[in-house]
N, C-alpha and C positions, 0 to 999 in steps of 0.2 A: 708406813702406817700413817693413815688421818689422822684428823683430829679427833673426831667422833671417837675411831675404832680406842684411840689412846686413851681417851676419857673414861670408853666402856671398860677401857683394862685398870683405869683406877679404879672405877666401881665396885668392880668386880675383885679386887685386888685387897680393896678394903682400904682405899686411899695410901697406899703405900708410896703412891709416887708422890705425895703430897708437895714434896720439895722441889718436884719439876713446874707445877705450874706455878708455885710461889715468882718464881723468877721472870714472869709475863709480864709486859706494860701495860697489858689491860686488864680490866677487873674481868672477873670469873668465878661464875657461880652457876653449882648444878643441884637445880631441886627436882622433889617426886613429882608422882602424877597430883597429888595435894596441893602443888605450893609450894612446899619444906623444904629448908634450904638444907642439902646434903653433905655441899662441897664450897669454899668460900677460898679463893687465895687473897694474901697480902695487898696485894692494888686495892682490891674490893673493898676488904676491912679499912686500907688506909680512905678510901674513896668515901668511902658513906660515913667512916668517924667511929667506925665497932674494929672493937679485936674480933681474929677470926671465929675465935669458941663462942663471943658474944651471938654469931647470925646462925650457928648449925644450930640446927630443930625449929627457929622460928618462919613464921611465913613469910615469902617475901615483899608481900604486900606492907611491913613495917621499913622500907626502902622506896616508898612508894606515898605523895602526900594523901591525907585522906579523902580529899574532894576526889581523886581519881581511882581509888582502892573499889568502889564498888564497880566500875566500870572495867578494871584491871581482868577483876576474876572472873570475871564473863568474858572477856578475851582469849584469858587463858587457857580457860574450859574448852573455847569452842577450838583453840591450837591442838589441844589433846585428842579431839577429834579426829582431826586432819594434820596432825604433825608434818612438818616439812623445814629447809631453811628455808629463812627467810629473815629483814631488816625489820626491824619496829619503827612504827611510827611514820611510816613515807606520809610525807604531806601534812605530818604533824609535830610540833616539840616536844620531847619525850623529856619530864622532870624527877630527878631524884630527889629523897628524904636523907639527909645527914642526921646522926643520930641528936645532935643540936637544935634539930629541927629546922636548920637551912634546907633553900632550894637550890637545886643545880643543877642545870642542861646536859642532858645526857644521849648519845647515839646506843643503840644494841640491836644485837643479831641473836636470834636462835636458831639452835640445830637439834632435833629430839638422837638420843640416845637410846636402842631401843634394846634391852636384855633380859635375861631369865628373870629377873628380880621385876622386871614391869620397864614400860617407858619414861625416860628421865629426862629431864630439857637443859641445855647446855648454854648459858647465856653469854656473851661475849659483851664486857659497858665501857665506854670511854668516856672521858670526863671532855666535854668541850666547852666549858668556860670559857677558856683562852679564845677559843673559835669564834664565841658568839661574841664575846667583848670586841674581835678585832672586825667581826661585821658590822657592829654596834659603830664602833667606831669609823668604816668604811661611808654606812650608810649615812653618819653624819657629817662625815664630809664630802659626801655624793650630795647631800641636801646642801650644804654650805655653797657649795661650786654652782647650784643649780639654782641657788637666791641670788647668787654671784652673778649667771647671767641671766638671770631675768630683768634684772633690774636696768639690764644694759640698754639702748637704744636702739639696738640693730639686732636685725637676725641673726641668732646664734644656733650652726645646726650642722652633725655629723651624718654626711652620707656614704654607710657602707660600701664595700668595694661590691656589694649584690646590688648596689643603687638604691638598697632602703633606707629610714631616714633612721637613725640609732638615737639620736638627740634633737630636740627644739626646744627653746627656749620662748617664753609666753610672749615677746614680740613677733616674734614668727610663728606663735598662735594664732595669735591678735590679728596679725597681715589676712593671712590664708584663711582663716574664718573657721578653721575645726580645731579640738581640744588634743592637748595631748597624745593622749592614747587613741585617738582617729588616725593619728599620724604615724606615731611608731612601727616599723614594721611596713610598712607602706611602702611602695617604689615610689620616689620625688616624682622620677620626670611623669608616671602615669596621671599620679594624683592631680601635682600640682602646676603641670605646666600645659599652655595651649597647642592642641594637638596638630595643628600647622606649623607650631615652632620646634616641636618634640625631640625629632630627628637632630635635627642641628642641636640642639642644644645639650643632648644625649651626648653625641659624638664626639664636643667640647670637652666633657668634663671623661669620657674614655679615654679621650687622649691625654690628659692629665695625669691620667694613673696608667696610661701605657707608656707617656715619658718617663715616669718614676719622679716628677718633680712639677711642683705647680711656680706659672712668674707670680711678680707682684703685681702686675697688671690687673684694675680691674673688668669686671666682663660682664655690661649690661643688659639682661634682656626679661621679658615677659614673663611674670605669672598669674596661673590663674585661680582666683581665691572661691571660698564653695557658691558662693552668690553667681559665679559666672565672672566677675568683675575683672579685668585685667588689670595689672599694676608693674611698673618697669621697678626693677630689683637691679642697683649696682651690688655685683658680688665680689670679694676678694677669696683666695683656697690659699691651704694649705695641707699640705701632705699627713694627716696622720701614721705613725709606725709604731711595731712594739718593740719588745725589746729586744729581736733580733733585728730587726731595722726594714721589717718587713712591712710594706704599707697596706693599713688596713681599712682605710676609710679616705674622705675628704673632712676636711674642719672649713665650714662658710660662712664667712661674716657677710650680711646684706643689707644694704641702708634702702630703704623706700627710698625712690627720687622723683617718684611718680608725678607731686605735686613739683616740682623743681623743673619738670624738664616740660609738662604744660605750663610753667611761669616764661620759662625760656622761648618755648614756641609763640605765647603771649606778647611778648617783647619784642620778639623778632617781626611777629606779624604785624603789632603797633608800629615800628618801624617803616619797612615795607612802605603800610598805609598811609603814615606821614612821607614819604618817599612817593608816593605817588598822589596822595593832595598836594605836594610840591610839584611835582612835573603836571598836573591836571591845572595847578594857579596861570604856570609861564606857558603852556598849551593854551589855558583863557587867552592870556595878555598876546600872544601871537595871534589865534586865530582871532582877536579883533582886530589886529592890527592889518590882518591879510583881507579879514572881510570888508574893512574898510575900503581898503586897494581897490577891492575887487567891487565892491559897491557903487562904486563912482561910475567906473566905464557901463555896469550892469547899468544901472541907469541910464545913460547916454546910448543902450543899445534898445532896454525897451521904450525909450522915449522917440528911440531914431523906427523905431519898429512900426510904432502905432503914425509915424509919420510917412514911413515908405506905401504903409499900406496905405491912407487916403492920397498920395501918391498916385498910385498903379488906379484905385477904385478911379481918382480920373484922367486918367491918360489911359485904363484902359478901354471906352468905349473908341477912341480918336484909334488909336491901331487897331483896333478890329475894323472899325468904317473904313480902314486904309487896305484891310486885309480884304475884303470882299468887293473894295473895287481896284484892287491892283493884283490884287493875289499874293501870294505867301512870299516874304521879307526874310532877311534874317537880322533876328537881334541877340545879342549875346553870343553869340556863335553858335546863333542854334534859331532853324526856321521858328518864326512866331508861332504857328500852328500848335508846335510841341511844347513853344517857350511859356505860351498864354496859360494854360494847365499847368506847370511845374511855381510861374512864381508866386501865385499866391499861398501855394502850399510852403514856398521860403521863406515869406512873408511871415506865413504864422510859428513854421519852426524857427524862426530867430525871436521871435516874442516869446515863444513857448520854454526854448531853452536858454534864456534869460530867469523866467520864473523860476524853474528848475534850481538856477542857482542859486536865485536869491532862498527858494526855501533850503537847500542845502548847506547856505552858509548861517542861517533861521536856528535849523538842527542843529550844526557845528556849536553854535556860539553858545546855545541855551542849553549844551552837552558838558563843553567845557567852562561855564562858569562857577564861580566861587559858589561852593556849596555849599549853604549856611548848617548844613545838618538838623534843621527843622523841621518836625515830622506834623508840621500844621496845615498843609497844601489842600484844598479838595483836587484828587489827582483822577482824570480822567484814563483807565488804562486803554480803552483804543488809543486815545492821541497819541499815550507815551509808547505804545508799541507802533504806531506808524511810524512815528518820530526816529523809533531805534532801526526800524527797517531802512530808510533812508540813508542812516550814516551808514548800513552794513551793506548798501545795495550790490555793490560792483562785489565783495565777496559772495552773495546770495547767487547776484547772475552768471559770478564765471562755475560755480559748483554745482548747480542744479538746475534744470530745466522744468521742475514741476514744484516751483512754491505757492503756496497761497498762506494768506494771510484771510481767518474766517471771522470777523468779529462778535459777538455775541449780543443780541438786541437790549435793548432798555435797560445795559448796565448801568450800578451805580455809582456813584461815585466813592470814593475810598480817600481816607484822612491819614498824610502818609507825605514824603517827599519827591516829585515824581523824578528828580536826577538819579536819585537813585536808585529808584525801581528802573529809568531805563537803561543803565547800568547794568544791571539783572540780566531783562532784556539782552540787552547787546550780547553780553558775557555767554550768554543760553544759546544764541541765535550763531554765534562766530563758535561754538563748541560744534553746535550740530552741522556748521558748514562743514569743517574741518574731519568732521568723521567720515562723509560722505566720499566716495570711492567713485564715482562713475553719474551722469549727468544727471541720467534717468532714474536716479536714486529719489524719492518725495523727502521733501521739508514741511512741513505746515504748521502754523503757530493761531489755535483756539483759545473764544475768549467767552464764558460760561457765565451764568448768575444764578448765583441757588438759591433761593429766596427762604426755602426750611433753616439753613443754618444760615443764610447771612453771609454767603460767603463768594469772592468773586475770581474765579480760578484761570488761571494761565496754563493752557497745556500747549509743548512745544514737543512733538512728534519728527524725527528724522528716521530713513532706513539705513542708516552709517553700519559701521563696524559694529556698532555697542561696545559695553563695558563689562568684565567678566566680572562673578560674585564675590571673587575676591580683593576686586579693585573698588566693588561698588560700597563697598562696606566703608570704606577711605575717602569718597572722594570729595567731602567735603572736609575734611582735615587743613588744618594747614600746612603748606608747599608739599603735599603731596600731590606730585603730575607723573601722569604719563608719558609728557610729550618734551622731556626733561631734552631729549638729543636734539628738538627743535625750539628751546629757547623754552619752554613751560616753567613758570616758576611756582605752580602749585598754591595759587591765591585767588586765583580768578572763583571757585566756585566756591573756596572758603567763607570770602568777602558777601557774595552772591547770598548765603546762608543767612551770616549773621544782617545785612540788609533785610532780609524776610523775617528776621529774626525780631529785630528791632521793631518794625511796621507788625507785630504780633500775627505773623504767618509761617505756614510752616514748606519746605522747600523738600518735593519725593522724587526719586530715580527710580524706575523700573526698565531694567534692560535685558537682553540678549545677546550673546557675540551671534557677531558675520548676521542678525538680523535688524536692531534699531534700539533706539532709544525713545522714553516714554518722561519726558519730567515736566512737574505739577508745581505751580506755585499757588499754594491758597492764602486770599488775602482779607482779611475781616471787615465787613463794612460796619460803618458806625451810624445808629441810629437817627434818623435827620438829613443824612447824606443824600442827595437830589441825583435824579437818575440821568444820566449821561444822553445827550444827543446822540444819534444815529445817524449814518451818511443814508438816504433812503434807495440813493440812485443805483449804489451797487452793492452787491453782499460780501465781497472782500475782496483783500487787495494784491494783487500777485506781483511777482518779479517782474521785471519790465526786460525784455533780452536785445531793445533796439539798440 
């Protein structure tokens, strides 16, 4: 027999069984289709603060405070309608009337009873005090823990074994850039990490909880906060379980290091820099000391040059008159005929490659000198890109057979350092060698003057390899290289940057793989600055492949 059916048999019985349902833990109480309470056991009477005989015949809405009584009986009403079981209150706190006139949190079920005498409703009430006092109490110390770690420095945050995030603490609001409840419920890796590093960084923390144990190592990598911004996160885990020792989540602490390890790259690359104005000081102090060397003889060859040739100019009428009336001689081991045409052409290539030198040791020395880092020069950029062409010649000519060099007319001049713009130069010029595969690949380095914006651009075009878009996004980072297996140390276009950077310019990449590279240096000119001579006789300058 149910419950119902048992009730209806008190009913009907005339509460005879009255002594069975006394003996219930829960309160119990059966009123008419009125209201009226019919039937009350001991819990109940003890529950509300009435003896039993106190509640038969009154309504039960005196169990009920009065702000809710009017609300009640229209509930109740519309129940006797559609009688059914069902719980009170889903979704809301159901409060009792003690006859003291205290409140008290109450759960209740009804079930209609339905007999000859009419429909009756069978209430089932339990007292949860105790319950709400030890939620009360939970929730404050759910809030105590949660002040506990907000206050902390580092990210505090539990990620489900589903990978959604169950807890964060408001520095790991603060990092990632959404609220709370943005977050909760959320998959980490989808939300918050960058979607190149996802994979990995998923699989990291699966294996975690497919070892059944986290080290104490910790494991630094990328996130990405709502702005886009990425920031490197050192994390530390640890395994959460319950109390069968089942693991249910990860617990992660993550310190920002974001600014730490751009201090670190900072450091390093200052380093580096002073590591190579050191080797760039004792490269000055040699290449003068070789230019010097080399100076001396160079002299004594174009001085012997311009002497062999008035030389030859007169002794060479005296052997030709000898040649035409004796006939062909041999001089040098070679009939005069042939020899007469060849040396004046020798004449002028030992003058010529004399000059050669001296401008090559010109470039060297005005390359490597002490660079005061004063951005006061008027810098003319053709010269400074002739100039770097030079030192990079013999790379240009063994790598390519179609360079030009196009210079741009009535440039102006620009207030700025030129060592180290052709440092720039260079660095652009030996990138784009280097990329190039095959002879008949084109180099060519354009030189623009915009007069709308003021501004006077270097564009240095190769068909190399290129650089993919994932590289391209890097590659002015510092010591990030590609060319790591060939001695790259990832500074070269770093430097190259903050140089344009300083000179208030700004330095673009635009590339293709397997088709070329596109890079733009724009440089500001400053108002007053005098417009640059132009060579008139030719319009640019190519590799030379003699």
């Amino acid at each position: 027999m149910n419950r119902e059916n048992l009730f209806k048999t008190l009913i009907e019985d005339k509460l005879t069984y009255s002594n069975l349902i006394d003996s219930a833990s829960e309160g119990i109480i059966i009123t008419d289709a009125k209201g009226a309470i019919i039937l009350v056991n001991r819990r109940a009477g003890e529950m509300f603060g009435y003896s039993q005989n106190e509640l038969i015949g009154k309504s039960l809405e005196i169990l009920i405070p009065q702000r809710f009584r009017n609300h009640h009986e229209s509930h109740r009403t519309n129940y006797l309608k559609s009688p059914s079981r069902r719980t009170m209150g889903v979704g809301r706190d159901l409060v009792g009337l003690r006859k003291d006139k205290s409140e008290f949190p109450i759960e209740a079920s009804l079930s209609p009873i339905k007999t000859d005498e009419g429909v009756f409703v069978l209430s089932f009430i339990i007292d949860i005090t105790l319950r709400k006092e030890t939620e009360k109490a939970l929730e404050r110390e759910k809030i105590r823990i949660q002040e506990y770690l907000d206050i902390a420095g580092v990210i505090l945050m539990v990620i489900n074994k589903d990978e959604t995030i169950g807890m964060i603490n408001k520095r790991g609001c603060a990092i990632v850039g959404y609220d709370e409840k943005e977050l909760i419920g959320q998959n980490w890796f989808d939300k918050c990490i960058p979607e190149n590093k996802r994979d990995f960084i998923r699989n990291h923390y699966r294996k975690i909880l497919a070892d059944n144990r986290a080290t104490n190592e910790s494991f630094d990598h990328l996130i990405k906060t709502r702005s886009g911004e990425e920031r490197i996160i050192s994390w530390r885990n640890v395994l959460l379980r319950d109390d069968h020792q089942k693991v249910t989540g990860i617990l992660c602490s993550g310190e920002d290091i974001t600014e730490q390890v751009k201090a670190q790259r900072q450091a390093k690359l200052h380093q580096q820099q002073l590591a190579q104005a050191d080797k760039m000081a004792t490269l000055g102090i040699l290449v003068s000391g070789v230019a010097h060397e080399i100076n001396n003889p160079t002299s004594f060859i174009m001085l012997n040059g311009k002497i062999f040739s008035k030389v030859w100019n007169d002794i060479a009428p005296i052997l030709e008159s000898h040649y035409e009336n004796e006939g062909d001689f041999v001089i040098a081991g070679m009939p005069f005929s042939r020899a007469y045409e060849k040396i004046s052409r020798l004449i002028d290539g030992v003058s010529e490659g004399a000059k050669r030198i001296e401008r090559i040791i010109r470039s060297l020395k005005d390359f490597a000198r002490q660079d005061s880092g004063e951005l006061n020069e008027s810098v003319n950029i053709n010269e400074v890109i002739e100039s770097a062409i030079i030192i990079v010649h013999n790379l240009i000519k063994k790598t390519t057979d179609d360079f030009a060099f196009i210079p741009g007319e009535q440039l102006p001049q620009i207030r700025g350092n030129s060592q180290q713009l052709e440092q720039v130069i260079i660095n652009l010029l030996t990138n784009a060698c280097q990329s190039l595969t095959e002879n008949q690949q084109k180099l060519n380095i354009t030189t623009k003057f915009h007069p709308k914006d003021l501004i006077v651009s270097i564009c240095v075009r190769d068909e190399g390899t290129g650089i993919s878009q994932e590289n391209l996004a890097h590659i002015t980072d510092p010591f990030f290289t590609t060319k790591q297996s060939s001695g790259g140390t990832g500074l070269g276009l770093s430097i190259c940057y903050n140089i344009v950077k300083t000179h208030g310019g700004t330095l673009n990449f635009q590339s293709e793989l397997n088709k070329g590279t596109k890079v733009t240096v724009k440089l500001p000119v400053h108002p007053g600055e005098k417009t640059g001579d132009m060579t008139k006789t030719d319009a640019s300058v190519t590799a030379e492949n003699s």
